[in-house]
N, C-alpha and C positions, 0 to 999 in steps of 0.2 A: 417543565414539570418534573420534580424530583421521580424517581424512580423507585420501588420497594425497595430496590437490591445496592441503597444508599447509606443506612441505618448510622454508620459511622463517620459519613461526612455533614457537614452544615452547608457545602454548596461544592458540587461535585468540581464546579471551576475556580471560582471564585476562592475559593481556601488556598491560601498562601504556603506556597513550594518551599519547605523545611530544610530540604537538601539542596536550597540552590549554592550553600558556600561550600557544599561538597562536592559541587562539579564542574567548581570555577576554574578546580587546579590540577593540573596534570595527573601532581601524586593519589589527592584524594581521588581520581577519577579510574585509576587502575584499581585501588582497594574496593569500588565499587560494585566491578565486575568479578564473574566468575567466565572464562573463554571456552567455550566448546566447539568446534568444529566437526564437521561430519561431511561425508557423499552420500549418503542415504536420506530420500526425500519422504518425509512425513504429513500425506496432506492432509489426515485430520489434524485438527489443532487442540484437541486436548485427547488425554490416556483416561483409563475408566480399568475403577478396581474390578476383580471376576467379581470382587464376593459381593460388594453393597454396590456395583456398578457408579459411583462417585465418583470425579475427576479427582485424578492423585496427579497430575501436572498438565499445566497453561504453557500454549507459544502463542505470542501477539505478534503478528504480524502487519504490516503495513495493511495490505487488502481487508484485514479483518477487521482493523481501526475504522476504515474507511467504511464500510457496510453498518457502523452504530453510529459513529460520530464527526463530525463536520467544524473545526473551528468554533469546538465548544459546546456544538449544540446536538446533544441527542437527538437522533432520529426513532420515529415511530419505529417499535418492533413485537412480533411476537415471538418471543423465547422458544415457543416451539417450533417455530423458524428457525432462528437464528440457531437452535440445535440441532437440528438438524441437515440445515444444507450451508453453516458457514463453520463450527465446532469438530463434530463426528464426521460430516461430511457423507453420508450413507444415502442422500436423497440429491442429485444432482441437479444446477439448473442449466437447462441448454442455450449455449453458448449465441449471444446476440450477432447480430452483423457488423457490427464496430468490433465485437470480440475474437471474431471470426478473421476481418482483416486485420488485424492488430496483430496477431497470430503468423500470418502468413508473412505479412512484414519483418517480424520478428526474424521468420527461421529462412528467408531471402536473405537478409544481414546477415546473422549468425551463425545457421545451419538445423537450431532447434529451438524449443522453448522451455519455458521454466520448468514445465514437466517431462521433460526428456524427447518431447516427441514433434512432430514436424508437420506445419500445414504447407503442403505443396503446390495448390491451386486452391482460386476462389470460385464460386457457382460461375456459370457462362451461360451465353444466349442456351434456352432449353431449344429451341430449333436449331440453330447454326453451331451452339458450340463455338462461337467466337466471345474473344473476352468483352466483357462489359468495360464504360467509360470509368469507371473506378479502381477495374482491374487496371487496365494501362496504366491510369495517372500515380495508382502504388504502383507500378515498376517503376516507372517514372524516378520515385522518391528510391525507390531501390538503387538505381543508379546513381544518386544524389549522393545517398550513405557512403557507397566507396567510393565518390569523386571527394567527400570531407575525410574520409578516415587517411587519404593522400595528404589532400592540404595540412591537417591537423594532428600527423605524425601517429593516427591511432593505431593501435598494434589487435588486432582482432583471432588470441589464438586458445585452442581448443581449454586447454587447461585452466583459462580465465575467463570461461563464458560459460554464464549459469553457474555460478557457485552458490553452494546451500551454507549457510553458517548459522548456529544458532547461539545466544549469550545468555546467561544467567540471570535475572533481574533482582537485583538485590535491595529493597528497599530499608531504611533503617528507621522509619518512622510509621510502617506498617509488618507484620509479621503473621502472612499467610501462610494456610496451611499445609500449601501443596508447594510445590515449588515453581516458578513461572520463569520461563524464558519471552525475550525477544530472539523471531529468527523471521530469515528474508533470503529468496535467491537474485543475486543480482545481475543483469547482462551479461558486463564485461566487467573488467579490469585494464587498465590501457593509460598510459602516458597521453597528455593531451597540452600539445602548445598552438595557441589562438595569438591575435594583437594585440588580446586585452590581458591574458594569463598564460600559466603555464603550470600544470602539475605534473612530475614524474610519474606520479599512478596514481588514478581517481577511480573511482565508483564511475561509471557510465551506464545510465538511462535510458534506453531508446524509448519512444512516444512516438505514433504516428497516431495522427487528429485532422477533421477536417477541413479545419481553421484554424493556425497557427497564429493568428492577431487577434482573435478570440477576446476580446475584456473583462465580459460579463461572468462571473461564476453561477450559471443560471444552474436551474433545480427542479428534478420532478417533486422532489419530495422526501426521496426515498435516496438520493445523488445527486451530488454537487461536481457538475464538471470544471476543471482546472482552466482558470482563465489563460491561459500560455501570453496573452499579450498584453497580461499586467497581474504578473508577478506578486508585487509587492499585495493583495489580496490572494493569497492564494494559500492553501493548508501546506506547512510544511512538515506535517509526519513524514510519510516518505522520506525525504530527505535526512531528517532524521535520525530515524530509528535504522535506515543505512551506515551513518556515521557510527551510530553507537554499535552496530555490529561488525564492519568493515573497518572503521577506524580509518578511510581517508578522506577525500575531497570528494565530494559530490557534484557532478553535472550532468543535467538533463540535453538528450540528443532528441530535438520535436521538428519531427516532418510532416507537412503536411498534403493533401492531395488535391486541394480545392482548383477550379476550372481556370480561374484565371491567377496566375503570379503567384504558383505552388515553390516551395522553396524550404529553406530549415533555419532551427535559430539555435544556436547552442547556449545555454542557461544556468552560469555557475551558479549554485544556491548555496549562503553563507552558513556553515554550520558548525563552525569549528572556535569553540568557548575558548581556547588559550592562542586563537589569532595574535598577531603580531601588531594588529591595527583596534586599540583600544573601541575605536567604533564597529567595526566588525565585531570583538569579541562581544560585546555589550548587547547588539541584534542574535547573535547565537545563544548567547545566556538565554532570551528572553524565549526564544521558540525552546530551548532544552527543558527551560521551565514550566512552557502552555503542553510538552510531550511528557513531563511527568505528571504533571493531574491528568493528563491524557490516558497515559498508561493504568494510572491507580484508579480512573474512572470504570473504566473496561473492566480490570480485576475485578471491583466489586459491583459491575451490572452482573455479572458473567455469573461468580458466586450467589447474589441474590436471585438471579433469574434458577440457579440449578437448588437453592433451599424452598423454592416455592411449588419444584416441582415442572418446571419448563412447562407453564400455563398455555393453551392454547387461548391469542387473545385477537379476535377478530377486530382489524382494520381493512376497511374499506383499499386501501389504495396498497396495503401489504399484500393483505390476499388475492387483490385481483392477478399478481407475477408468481404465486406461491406454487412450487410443483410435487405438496405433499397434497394429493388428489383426493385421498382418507379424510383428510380430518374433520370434524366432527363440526367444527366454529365456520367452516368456510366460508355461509350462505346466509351465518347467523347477523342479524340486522341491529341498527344500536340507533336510539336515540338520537337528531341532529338537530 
């Protein structure tokens, strides 16, 4: 269903990528960018003037992509949502149990997470205080992590873990009004030689998931989890909009903790348009191409949803995980 906040496209995917000979080539691909780097972490994702309180600049982010759009397809939203607990960020939602140990996993590996801070333990028996089967089986994969970062030559050090970058997004066949970046924090940074490749220095992803063979990319609705055990259907933003910020190789590190035959699978994902292998580069084009209607889709949900006024629009299956406890549409009922 097209969206209000479309008015200038004829099909928010389907309309053909203008710039795709602009970022076939090396050259033209550095005029593209503008480079900004920073240590200082900005979790809202957009700035807001004092005077007329309007967004005077966008950062798109991978998780942010992920929360509207899926491989094309918009997801249900209400904009007074999406303003509030994924943009401004001033209305918080509490952290799930897959997010919780995801977390903990993180900064076992690392030391911290994207947000500078450290989950150091998961819940335990409320009687005994002993860890639960889940706890163990992540340590388990905890131990996994520095048995690969051995074999796999990874170099896991303070200064390349959790780096914030953010890039300019320069479009030449749209010209918005504020200025929008892409930015992203990513794990590590780390040399990485396997029997099938080898990169001096890649992007590294950690992923812990319950099922690493996983195929299906099932759905509540509202998310679409990553099939880890067929790939070739699976959303590559992420990947991505990593590249175009970090500028190297991208590989996903996915461990998993399931009962029986828990293990890890390391996941180069081809991202790189001036590859040396005509059919690589040719796959990279085509995802550079589905992340720029990607990106240009978002700018103008984002804009249209903030000229109408960030509509409070009651859905059934948004509102029921909504933790703005106020609003006025919450309970309100519609037609089915």
């Amino acid at each position: 269903m097209q969206s209000p906040s479309e008015p200038t496209m004829t099909s928010p995917f389907n309309e053909f990528v203008g710039l795709f000979d602009h970022i076939t080539s090396s050259s033209s691909l550095q005029a593209y960018w503008e480079e900004e780097a920073s240590n200082v972490k900005l979790p809202p994702k957009i700035d807001l003037s004092p005077v007329t309180g309007r967004i005077t600049a966008l950062r798109i982010s991978k998780s942010l992509v992920r929360q509207l759009i899926y491989k094309g397809e918009p997801y249900p939203v209400c904009p007074c949502k999406i303003y509030h607990t994924v943009l401004l960020k001033d209305v918080q939602f509490p952290p799930s149990d897959s997010m919780i140990k995801g977390l903990y996993f993180e900064s076992k590996c690392l030391g911290l997470s994207a947000d500078g801070s450290a989950t150091i333990d998961l819940p335990r028996h409320k009687k005994t205080g002993a860890k639960l089967a889940d706890h163990d089986r992540i340590d388990q994969a905890v131990e996994r992590f520095f048995q690969v970062t051995k074999e796999y030559g990874l170099i896991v050090q303070k200064d390349q873990t959790q780096v914030y970058h953010k890039r300019r997004w320069i479009d030449q066949l749209h010209n918005w009004n504020i200025p929008v970046y892409l930015d992203g924090t990513l794990d590590f940074i780390s040399p990485i030689a396997t029997p099938g490749y080898s990169f001096e220095s890649a992007t590294i992803d950690l992923k812990l998931t319950k099922d690493k063979d996983v195929c299906d990319s099932f759905s509540n609705g509202l998310f679409h989890a990553t099939p880890w055990g067929n790939m070739e259907m699976a959303d590559f933003t992420e990947a991505m909009i990593y590249r175009l910020i970090f500028g190297k190789p991208f590989v996903y590190l996915v461990f998993d903790y399931k009962r029986e035959n828990p293990g890890f699978k390391d996941i180069p994902i081809i991202t790189d348009i001036n590859d040396p292998d005509p059919q690589k580069a040719a796959k990279a084009g085509i995802r550079m191409a589905d992340l720029q209607n990607t990106i240009r889709w978002v700018i103008n949900a984002i804009l249209g949803w903030e000229s109408m006024g960030w509509a409070m629009t009651p859905i059934a299956k948004v509102c029921a995980t909504c933790p703005i406890s106020d609003c006025k549409k919450r309970n309100e009922n519609s037609e089915v």
